[in-house]
N, C-alpha and C positions, 0 to 999 in steps of 0.2 A: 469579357462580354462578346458576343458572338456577334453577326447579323443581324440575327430573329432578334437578338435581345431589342435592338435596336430600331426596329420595326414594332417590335410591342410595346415602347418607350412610344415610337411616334404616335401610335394608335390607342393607348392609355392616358393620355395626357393632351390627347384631341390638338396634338400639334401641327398649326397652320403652316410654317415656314421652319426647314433647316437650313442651317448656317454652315458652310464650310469653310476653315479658317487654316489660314499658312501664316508664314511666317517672313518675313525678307532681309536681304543680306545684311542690314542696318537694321534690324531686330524688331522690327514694325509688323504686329498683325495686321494682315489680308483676310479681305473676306468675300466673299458670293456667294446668295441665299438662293435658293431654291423653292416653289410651293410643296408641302407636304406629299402632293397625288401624284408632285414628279419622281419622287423616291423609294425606289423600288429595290431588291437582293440584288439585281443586276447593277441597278445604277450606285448601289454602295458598293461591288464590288469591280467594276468598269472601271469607276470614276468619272470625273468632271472636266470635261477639255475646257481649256483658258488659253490666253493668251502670254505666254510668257517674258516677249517683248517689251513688254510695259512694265515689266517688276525693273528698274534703277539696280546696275549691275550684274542685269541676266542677260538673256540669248537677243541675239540680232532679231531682225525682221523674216530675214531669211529662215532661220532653224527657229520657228517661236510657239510653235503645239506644242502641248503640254499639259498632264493631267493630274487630277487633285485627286489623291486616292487615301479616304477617310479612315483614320483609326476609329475603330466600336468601341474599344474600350477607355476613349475621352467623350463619348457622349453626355451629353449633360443638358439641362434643359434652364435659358439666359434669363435670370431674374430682372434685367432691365427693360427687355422688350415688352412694346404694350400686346402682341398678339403671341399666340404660344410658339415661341421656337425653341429648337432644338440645334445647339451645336455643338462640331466636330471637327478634331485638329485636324491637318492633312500633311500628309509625304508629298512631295513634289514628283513625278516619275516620268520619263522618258517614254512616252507614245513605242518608238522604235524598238527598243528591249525590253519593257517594264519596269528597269532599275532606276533606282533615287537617284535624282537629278546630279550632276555634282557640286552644283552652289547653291542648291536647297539644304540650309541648316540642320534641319530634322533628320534629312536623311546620311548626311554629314554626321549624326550624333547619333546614329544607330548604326554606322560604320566604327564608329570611332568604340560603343559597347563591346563591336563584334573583335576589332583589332586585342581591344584587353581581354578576350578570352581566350583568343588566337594565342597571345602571350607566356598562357598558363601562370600567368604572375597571380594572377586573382580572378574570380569571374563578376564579379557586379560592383561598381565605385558610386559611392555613395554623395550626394550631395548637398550642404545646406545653407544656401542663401541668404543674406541678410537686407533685402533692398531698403533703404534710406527714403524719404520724399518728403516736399511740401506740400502742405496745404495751403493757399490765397486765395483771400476774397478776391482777386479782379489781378489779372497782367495786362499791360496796354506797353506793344512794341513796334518800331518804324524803322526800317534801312533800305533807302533810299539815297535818289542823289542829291535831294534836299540837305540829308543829315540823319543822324540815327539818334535813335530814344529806346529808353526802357523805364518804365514805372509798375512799381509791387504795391498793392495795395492791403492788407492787410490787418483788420482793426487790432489782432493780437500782437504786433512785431514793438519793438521796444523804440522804435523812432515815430509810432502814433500815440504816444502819449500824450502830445497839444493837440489831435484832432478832437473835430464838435461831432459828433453823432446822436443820429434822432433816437430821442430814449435817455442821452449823455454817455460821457466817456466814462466806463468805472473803472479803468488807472490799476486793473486787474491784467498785467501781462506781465511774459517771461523775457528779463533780462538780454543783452546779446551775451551767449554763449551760460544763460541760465534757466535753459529746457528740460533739463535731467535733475528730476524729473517731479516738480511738485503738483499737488493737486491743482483740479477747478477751485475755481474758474481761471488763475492762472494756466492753467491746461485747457484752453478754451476747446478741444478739439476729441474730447475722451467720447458723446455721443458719435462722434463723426466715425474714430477709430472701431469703435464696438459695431457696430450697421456694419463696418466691411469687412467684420470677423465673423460676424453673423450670415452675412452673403458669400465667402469662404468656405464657411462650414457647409454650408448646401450646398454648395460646390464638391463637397469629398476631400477639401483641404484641409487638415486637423493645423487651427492654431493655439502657439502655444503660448506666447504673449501678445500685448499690444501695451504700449507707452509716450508719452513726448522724446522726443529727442534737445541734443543739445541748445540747437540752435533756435533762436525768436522767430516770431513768424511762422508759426507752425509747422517743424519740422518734428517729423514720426516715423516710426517702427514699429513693422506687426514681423511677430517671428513667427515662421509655419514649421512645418514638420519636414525631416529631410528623407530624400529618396534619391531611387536610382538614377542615374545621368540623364537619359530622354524624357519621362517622367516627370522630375524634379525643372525640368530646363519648360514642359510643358506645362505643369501647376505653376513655372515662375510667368509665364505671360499670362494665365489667368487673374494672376496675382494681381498685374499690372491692369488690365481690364477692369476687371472690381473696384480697384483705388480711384481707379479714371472714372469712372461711373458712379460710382457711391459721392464722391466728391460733386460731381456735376448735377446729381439728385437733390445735394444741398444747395445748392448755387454757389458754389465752391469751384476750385480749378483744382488741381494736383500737379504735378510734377515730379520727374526721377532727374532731371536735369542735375548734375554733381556740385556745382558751384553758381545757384541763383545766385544770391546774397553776396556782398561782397563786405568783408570785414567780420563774417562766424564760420561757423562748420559747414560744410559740403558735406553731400550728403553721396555715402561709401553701400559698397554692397560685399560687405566682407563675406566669403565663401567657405565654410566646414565641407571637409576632403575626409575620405577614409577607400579602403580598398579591403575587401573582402573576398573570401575562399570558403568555398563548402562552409558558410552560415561561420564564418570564423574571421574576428575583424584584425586583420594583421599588422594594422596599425600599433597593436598593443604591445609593450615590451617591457625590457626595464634596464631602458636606459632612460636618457635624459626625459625628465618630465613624464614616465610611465609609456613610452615612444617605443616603438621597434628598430631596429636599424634597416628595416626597409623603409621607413617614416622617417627616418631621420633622411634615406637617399631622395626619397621623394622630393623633401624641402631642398634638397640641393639641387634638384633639376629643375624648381621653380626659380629659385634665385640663380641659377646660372641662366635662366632663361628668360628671366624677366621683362628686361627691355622687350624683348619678342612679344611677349605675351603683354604688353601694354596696349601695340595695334590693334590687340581683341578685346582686353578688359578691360580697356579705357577708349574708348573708338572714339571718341570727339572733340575738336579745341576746347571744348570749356572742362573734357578732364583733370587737364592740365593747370588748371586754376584753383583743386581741391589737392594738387600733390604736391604742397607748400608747407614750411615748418611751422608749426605753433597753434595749429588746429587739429592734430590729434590725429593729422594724416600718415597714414605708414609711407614715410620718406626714406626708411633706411630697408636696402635688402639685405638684412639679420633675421632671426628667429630667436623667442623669449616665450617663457611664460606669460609674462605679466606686460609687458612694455607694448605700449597700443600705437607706438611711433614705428615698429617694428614691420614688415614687411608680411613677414606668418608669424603668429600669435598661435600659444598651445593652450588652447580653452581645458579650465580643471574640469575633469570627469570624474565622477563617484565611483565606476566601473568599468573594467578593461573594453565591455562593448561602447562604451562613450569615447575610447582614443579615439582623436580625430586631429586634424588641422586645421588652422583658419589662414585662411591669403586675406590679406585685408587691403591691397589699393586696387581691386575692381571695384566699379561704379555701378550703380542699375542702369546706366542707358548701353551695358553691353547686352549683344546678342548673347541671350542663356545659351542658346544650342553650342555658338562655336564658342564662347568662354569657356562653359565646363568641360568641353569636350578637347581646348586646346592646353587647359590648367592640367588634367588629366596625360596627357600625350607630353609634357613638361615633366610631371612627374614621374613618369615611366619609363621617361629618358633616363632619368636621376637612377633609378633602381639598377634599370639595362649597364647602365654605366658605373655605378659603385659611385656617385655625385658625395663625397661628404659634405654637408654646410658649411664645415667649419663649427669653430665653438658659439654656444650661444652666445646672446646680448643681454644681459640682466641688467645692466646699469640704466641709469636715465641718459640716453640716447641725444637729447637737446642741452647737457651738460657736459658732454663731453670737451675734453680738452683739442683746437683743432687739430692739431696733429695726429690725434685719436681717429676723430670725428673722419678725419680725410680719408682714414682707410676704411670706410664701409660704403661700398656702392651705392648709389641711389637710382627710381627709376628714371624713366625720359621723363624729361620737363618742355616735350610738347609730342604734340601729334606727327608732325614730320618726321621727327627724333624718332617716333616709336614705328613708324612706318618704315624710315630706311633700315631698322634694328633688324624686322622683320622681315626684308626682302634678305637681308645676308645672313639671318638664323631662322631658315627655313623646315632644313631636312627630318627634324623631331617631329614635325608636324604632318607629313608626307609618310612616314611610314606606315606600311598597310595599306596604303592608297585613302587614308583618312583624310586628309586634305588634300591637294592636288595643286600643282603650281598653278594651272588655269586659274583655279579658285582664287590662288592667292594673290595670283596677280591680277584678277577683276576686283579683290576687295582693297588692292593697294590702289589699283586707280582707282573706284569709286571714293574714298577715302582721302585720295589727294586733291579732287575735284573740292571738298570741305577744308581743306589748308589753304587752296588756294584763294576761297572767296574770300578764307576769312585775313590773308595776307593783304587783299586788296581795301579792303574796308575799313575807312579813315573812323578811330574810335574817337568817342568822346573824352575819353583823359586824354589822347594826344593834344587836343586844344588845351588843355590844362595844361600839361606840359612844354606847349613849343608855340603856342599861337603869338607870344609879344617876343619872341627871340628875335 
């Protein structure tokens, strides 16, 4: 989509306000609207000075101009607004050069397209997201120097079945850890799920399922269609947007948070991988699992690089509370066909363009742009380097005998862990000037700023634990 097209969009559709939207280093859309009669071929191709100061992990006060320069071809017009607007992703750019900021994501992840072509390995990597989330009736939380609280509320979760509700309680809810996946009205949430497949689709995002998930309390999965790396990384925060809003249209809350619940599933964002050449998916072979042995180095440079890539695909203490055994967490870094404990998972394909990979201990509260773009730059390490996996894991993986069990890696089991992983397995990430140590060492201290609160912050099991000692 060009300009003009975009222009014809504002003036067809009698649109009073466009939206310009970014992205931040903590994976949070930003936004600043505009009135329609301020947006002109100049001002879409200009851009938008802001302030960049104020984005949590960007430039000082000193260096902090900075402008938002609008992709045409994510135009789209927001079915939540009560007035007509029209929004549009944006690049973050440098007033002084015009190039992509360097800890603006987006632009981050259209460096990181350009390095895999540079490569010659492939030209386009493909990607397909899986984000996890709740749905609740009502959160209500407090941390303070009082004391801390957290309450879920929920009429579907399987610990409201003594609640009184106006109307009565109908005793119609899914088990803990018995989501998957039977009908309504145990499935209280199937109107909810369809309304935000519905507002997807007029979005230009083709989905391909929607279902319950494992866990009570209304945990869900809608699966969309996968694409190219910046693309796929910008349909995933629409994803999120949609969820967020569809939910809250019901009087609903949502969330991507990995480990609300304590005691079921957390909720994973397993990611399908594929690398492609001249319309040719090179993933395909015949070796193990119909794999290529570029596919097979691939996986080797995710799992040699794992811990690294946890700071990105899992960015928050509470990821670390879904990377535990006995919830179907990928806690081991092996590779299987079948084994969902496993780290990458080889999804069956009908045909050789369906090889693909799945990484399965990213979360949705990662940033799409540098997840896929840092999963990516892990895997290409692997290729560059001849990475073998080693042999697959077919066994049941939470059976093993320990002396078995000992010898297969696991990732961090906390956020520190996966931070200092990442300050000493950096250089895969740097090459090409695709990430930048600046970068990475603004996203290890913003990041350690969240270790640290949550070091200081007296929990509530600790009184459980220590209060009559």
């Amino acid at each position: 989509m060009a300009l003009a097209d975009v222009l014809k969009m504002i003036q067809d559709n009698e649109v009073k306000f466009v939206d310009l939207r970014f992205t931040d280093t903590r994976g949070k859309e930003q936004h600043v609207t505009l009135p329609a009669h301020a947006v002109d071929a100049d001002k879409l191709e200009d851009g938008h000075a802001f302030d960049g100061s104020s984005i949590a992990g960007w430039k000082g006060v000193q260096a902090s101009d900075m402008l938002l320069i609008p992709d045409p071809e994510t135009a789209k017009m927001d079915p939540f607004m009560d007035e007509a607007t029209l929004f549009m992703t944006c690049d973050v750019v440098e007033p002084s050069d015009g190039k992509g900021y360097d800890r603006d994501p987006r632009s981050l992840a259209k460096r990181g397209e350009a390095y895999l072509k540079s490569t010659a390995i492939g030209d386009t990597a493909y990607f397909g997201p899986e984000p996890e989330f709740f749905i609740f009736d009502s959160v209500t939380w407090h941390a303070d120097m009082s004391g801390c609280s957290v309450k879920i509320e929920s009429e579907e979760a399987a610990w409201s079945s003594g609640e009184k509700y106006e109307g009565g309680n109908t005793g119609h809810r899914p088990g803990i850890k018995g989501g998957y996946f039977p009908v309504p009205p145990i499935d209280s949430l199937h109107d909810i799920r369809s309304a935000m497949c519905l507002a997807l689709e007029e979005l230009g995002i083709e989905v391909e399922v929607h279902h319950h998930e494992v866990a009570t309390a209304g945990q869900c999965e809608i699966g969309t269609k996968y694409s190219s790396l910046v693309k796929r990384a910008d349909w995933t925060q629409v994803f999120k947007y949609v969820v967020h809003n569809v939910a809250h249209s019901y009087g609903k809350t949502a969330t991507f948070m990995p480990k609300p619940i304590v005691g079921d599933n957390g909720s994973g964002m397993h990611v399908h991988q594929s690398i492609w050449k001249g319309g040719k998916n090179l993933f395909s072979g015949n070796g193990y699992a119909g794999l290529s042995e570029m596919a097979l180095y691939y996986i080797g440079g995710i799992i040699k690089h794992a811990k690294a890539l946890n700071a990105i695909t899992n960015p928050g203490t509470n990821s670390y509370k879904r990377l535990v055994p006995g919830y179907e967490a990928p806690i081991n870094l092996a590779y299987s066909v079948s084994n969902r404990s496993a780290a990458v998972r080889i999804p069956y394909a009908n045909s050789p363009k369906g090889r693909r990979i799945e990484v399965r201990f990213p979360d949705p509260t990662a940033n799409p742009y540098l997840a896929f773009t840092a999963l990516m730059m892990a895997g290409l390490d692997g290729i560059q380097n001849k990475t073998h996996p080693g042999d697959p894991m077919d066994k049941n993986l939470y059976d093993l005998p320990p002396e078995e069990a000992a010898k297969i890696p696991n990732p961090c089991a906390s956020l520190d862990e996966a931070l200092d992983s990442l300050d000493k397995d950096r250089n895969f990430l740097t090459r090409g000037g695709v990430f930048s140590n600046d970068m990475i060492d603004a996203y290890i201290e913003l990041k350690m700023e969240e270790v640290t609160r949550f070091r200081m912050t007296t929990h509530p099991v600790e009184f459980d634990m220590y209060y009559s000692l």
